[in-house]
C-alpha positions in Angstrom: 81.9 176.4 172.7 77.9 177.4 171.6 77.9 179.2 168.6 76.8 182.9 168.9 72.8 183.2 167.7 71.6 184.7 164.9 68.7 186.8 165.4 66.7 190.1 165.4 68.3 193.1 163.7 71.0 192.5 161.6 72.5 195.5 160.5 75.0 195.3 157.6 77.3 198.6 157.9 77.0 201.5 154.8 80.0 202.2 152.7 81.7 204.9 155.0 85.0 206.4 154.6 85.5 207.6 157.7 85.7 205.1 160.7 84.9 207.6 163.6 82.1 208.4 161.6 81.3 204.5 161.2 81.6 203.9 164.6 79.3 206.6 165.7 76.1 205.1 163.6 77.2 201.7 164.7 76.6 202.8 168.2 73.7 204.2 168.0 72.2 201.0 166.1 73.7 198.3 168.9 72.6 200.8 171.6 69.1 200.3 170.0 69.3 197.0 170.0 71.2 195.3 166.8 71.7 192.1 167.8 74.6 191.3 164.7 76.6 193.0 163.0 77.9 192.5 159.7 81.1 194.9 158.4 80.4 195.3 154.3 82.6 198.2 153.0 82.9 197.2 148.9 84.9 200.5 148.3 87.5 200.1 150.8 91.1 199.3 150.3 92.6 196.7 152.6 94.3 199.4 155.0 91.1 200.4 156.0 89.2 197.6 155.9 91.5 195.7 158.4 91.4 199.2 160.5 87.7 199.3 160.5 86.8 195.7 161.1 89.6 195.7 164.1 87.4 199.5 165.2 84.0 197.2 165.0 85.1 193.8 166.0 86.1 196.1 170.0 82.5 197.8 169.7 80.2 194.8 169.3 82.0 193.5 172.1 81.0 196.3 174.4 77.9 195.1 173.5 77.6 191.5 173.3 76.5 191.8 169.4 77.6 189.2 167.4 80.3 190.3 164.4 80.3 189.1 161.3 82.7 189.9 158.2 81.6 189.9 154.7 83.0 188.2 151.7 86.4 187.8 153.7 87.4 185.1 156.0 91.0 185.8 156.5 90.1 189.6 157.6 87.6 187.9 159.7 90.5 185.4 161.1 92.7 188.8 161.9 89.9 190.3 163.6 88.4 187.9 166.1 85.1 188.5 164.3 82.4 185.7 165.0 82.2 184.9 161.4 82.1 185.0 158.0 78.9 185.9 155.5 80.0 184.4 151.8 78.4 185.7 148.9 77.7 183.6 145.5 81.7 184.3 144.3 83.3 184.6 147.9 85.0 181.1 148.3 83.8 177.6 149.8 82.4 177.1 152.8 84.9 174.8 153.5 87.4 177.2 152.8 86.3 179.7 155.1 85.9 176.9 157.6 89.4 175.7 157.5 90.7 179.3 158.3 88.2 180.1 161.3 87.4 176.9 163.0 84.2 174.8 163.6 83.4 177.5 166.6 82.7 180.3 164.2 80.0 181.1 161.9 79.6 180.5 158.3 76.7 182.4 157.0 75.5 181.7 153.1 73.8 184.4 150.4 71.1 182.3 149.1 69.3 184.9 147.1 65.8 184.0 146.1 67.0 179.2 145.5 66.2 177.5 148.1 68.3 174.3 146.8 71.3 176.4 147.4 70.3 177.1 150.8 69.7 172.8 151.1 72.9 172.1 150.0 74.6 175.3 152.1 73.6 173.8 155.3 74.5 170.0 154.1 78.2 171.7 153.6 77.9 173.0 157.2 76.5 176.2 156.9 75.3 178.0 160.4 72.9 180.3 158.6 71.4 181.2 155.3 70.1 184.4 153.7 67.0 184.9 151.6 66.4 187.9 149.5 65.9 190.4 147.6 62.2 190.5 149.0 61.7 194.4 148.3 63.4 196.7 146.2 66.5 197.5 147.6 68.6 200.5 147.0 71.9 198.7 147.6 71.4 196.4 145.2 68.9 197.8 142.6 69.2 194.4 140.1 68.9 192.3 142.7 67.0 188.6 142.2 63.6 189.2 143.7 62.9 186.5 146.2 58.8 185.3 147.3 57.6 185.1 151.1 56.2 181.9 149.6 59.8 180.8 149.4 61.1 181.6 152.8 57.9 180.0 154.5 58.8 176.5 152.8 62.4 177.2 153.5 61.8 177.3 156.8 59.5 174.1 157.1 62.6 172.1 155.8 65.5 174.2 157.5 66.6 173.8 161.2 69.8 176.9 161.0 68.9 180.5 160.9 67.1 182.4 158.0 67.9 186.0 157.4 65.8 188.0 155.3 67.3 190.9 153.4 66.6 193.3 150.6 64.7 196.7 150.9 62.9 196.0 154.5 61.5 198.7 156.5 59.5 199.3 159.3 56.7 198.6 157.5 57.3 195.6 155.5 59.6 193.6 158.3 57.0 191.9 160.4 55.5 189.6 157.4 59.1 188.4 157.0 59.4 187.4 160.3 55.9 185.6 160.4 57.1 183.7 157.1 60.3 182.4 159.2 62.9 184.6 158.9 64.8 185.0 162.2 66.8 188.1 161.3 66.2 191.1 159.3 69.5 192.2 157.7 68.3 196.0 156.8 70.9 198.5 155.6 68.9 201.9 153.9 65.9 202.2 156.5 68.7 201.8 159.2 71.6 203.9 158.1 68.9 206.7 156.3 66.8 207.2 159.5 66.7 210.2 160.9 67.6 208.5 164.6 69.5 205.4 163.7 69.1 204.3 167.7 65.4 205.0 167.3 64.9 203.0 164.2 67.4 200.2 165.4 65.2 200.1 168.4 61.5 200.0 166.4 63.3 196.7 164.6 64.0 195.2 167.3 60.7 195.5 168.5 59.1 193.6 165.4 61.0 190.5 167.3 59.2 191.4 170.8 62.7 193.4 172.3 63.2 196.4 173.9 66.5 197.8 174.4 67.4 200.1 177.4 
């Protein structure tokens, strides 16, 4: 079975207590045209993290988005997600594989080292993630990572590069020129005054429209 794709928006959900509320922006970004979604809730307990990732995991299947679980591959196991994105201290890829499958994406935090990113892929890594590019809000200490980097990174890489870490509107389009094939964005998404809108002006840096 193909592997879903990663590509275009990639919009990492905001802390949110309240899953009716969580679903409500999450519509509104895959009705403007998120491609993936990744569920990151770091202040959840595990009652509602297994609520909200089974809430999600129904939605992006209304809209053909690819779902992807951070940190935790069992949740993403119980859920039916499409994957799993592993941070620096979330576990082997091997791990994760051995509890979702070879059909199911692995996706690896590779901060600003390409190496890592070399060696993620060599381990069986679907995709890899650059970044911090900008300052992010999220994660104000974050490592800063050059567009320098990701353009190299790509010349040697043949799986998906995500780009995340403070990108907007404004600043998205040189990442994509440099090779990244997804913008993860979390602030200018979940801040805009008309997440739909705003989901919908990122996908246009990739040359979509959504209805």
């Amino acid at each position: 079975m193909k592997k879903r794709a990663i590509e275009g928006l990639y919009a990492i959900t905001p802390d949110e207590p309240h899953t009716i509320a969580l679903l409500d922006k999450v519509r509104q970004a895959l009705q403007g045209g998120a491609q993936v979604l990744q569920y990151r809730n770091k202040s959840a307990d595990s009652v509602l993290r297994l609520q909200q990732a089974h809430a999600l995991r129904q939605l992006t299947r209304e809209f053909g988005a690819t779902f992807i679980v951070n940190d935790d591959a069992r949740l993403a196991a119980q859920v039916g997600a499409d994957g799993v994105h592993l941070g620096g201290e979330d576990g082997g890829i091997a791990a994760a594989r051995a509890l979702l499958g070879e059909a199911k994406i692995v996706g690896v935090s590779c901060y600003n080292r390409a190496p890592l990113a070399f060696e993620a892929v060599r381990q069986g890594a679907d995709y890899v993630a650059f970044g911090a590019f900008f300052a992010s809000a999220v994660k104000p200490g974050a490592v800063q990572a050059e567009v320098s980097m990701l353009q190299a990174a790509r010349r040697e890489l043949c799986v998906p590069i995500v780009a995340i870490g403070g990108i907007t509107l404004q600043n998205g389009a040189a990442l994509i020129a440099a090779g990244a094939d997804a913008l993860a964005v979390i602030s200018a998404l979940w801040n805009a005054p008309d997440i739909e809108q705003a989901a919908r002006d990122f996908s246009t840096l990739f040359g979509r429209t959504s209805a």
